[in-house]
Structure formats: structure tokens, C-alpha cells
C-alpha positions in Angstrom: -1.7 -50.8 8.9 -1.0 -47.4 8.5 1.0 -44.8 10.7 -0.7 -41.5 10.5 -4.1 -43.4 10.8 -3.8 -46.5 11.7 -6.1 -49.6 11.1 -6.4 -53.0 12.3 -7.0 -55.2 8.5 -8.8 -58.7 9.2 -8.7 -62.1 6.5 -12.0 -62.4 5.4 -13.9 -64.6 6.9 -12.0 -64.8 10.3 -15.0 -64.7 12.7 -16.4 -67.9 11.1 -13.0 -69.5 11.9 -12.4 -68.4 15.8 -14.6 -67.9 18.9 -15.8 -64.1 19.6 -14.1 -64.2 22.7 -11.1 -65.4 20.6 -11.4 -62.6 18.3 -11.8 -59.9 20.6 -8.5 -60.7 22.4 -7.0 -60.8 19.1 -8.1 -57.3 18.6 -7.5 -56.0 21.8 -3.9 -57.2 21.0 -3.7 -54.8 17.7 -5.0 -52.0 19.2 -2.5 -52.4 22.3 -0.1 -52.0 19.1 -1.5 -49.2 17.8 -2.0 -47.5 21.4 1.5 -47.9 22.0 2.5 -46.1 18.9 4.2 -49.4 18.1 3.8 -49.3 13.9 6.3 -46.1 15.1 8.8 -47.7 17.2 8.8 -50.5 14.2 9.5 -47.8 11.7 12.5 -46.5 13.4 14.0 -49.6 14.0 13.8 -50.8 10.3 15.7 -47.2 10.2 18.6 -48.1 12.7 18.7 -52.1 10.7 19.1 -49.9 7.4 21.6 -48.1 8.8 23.7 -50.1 10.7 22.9 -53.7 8.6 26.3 -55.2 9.4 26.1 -54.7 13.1 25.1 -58.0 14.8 23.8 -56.1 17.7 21.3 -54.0 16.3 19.7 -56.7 14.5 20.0 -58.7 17.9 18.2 -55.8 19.9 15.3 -55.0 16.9 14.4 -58.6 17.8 14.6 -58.4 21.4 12.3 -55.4 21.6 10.4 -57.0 18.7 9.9 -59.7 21.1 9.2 -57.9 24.2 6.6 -55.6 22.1 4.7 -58.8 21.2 4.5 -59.8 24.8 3.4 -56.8 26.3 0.2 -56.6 24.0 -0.1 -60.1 24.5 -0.5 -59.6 28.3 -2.6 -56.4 27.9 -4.7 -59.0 25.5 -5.0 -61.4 28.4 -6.1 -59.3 30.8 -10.0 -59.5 30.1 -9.4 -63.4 29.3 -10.7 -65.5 31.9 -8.5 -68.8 30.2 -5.3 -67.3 28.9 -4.8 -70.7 27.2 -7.9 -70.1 25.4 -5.8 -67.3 23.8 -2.5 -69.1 23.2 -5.2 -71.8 21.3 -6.3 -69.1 19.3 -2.8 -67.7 18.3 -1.6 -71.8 17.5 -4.9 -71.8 15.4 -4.1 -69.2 13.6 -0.5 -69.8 12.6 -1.7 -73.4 11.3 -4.3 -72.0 9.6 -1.2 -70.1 7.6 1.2 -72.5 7.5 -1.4 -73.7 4.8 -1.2 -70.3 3.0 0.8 -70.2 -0.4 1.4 -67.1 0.8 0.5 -65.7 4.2 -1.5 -62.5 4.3 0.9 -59.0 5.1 -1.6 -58.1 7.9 -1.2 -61.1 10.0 1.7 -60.6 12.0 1.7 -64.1 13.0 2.9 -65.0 9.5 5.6 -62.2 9.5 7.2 -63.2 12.9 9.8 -66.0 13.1 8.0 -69.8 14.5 10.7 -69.2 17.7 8.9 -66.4 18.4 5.4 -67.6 18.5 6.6 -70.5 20.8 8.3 -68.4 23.0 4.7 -65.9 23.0 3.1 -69.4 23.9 5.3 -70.0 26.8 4.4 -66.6 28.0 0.8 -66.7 27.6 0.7 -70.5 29.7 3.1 -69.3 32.2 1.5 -68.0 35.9 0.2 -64.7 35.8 2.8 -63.2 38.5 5.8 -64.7 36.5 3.6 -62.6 33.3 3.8 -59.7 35.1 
């Protein structure tokens, strides 16, 4: 949250729910977000979707580099992960934990990304690590 000073915003009670190891890949993943100036790069494509809302193309490529944004922190996320499964558990956890949710918390961006998404993140994550990179 936040784009002059950002912050990574937790659900309470997360670390009784997932493995350190889990949570600390989870984190490195936000602040690969936040290193990447990506809360920016976010902003201005909401801007060019304002902006040009009736153009199929623009929403097509905000979701392509929505997509490719998500994968990127996911593998920088990975790279301290011995098990990269063990971090596509943690991500499945997590989304079933929400599905659950009457409504799913703004700071999870789990809940805020389309389920196509998240299996295609999975794929990603299980895939060999030279088809990764």
C-alpha cells in the first residue's frame, strides 16, 4: 500500500496460518513489487484503462503486463526457495483461505487477481527453473 511510501499490510494472524519459510517468500514477493516501483507502473496503467476504456487492446495489454509483473516477483520470490512448490502450496493456501472470505481483504492481491491468473502463476512456479528463466 501506498506510493510515496510504500508498505507491505499483512491479515492478522497470517504467521499462525503459514510456515516462516512460506511467509518470507511471500514477503520477498511484495517487496520485489515495491522495488520495482510496480504500485507505479499499476497507477499508470489504471490511467491508460481510464483513458482509452473502449479499446480492447489496452485492457488486453494491462493484463498481459499485469501478468508478467506477477511472475517476475514470483521468480525473484523463488530464488531463496529450496522447493518452489512449497511456494506455489503457499499461494493455493492462501487463495482457499479467501475463497472463504465474505469479502476478501484489499491487501491481498491474491483475492484481487482473476483465478486464471493464479493457475497460470502456479504453472510457472512448478515449471523447470530454465523454462522460469
Amino acid at each position: 500500500m501506498g506510493l510515496l511510501r510504500p508498505s507491505i499490510v499483512v491479515p492478522t494472524g497470517i504467521e499462525s496460518t503459514i510456515l516462516p519459510d512460506q511467509l518470507r517468500a511471500v514477503l520477498q514477493h511484495e517487496m520485489a513489487h515495491i522495488a520495482r516501483l510496480d504500485l507505479w507502473v499499476g497507477l499508470l496503467q489504471q490511467v491508460a484503462h481510464i483513458m482509452h476504456w473502449r479499446n480492447p487492446l489496452v485492457r488486453m495489454t494491462n493484463r498481459q503486463i499485469a501478468d508478467v509483473r506477477e511472475q517476475i516477483c514470483d521468480d525473484i520470490a523463488l530464488r531463496g526457495l529450496a522447493e518452489p512448490n512449497c511456494y506455489a502450496a503457499t499461494l493455493i493456501n492462501l487463495a482457499e483461505q479467501c475463497s472463504g472470505c465474505a469479502s476478501v481483504p484489499a491487501t491481498l492481491g491474491i483475492g484481487s487477481s482473476p483465478a486464471g491468473q493464479l493457475e497460470q502463476r502456479i504453472r510457472h512456479i512448478v515449471s523447470p527453473s530454465d523454462i522460469r528463466r
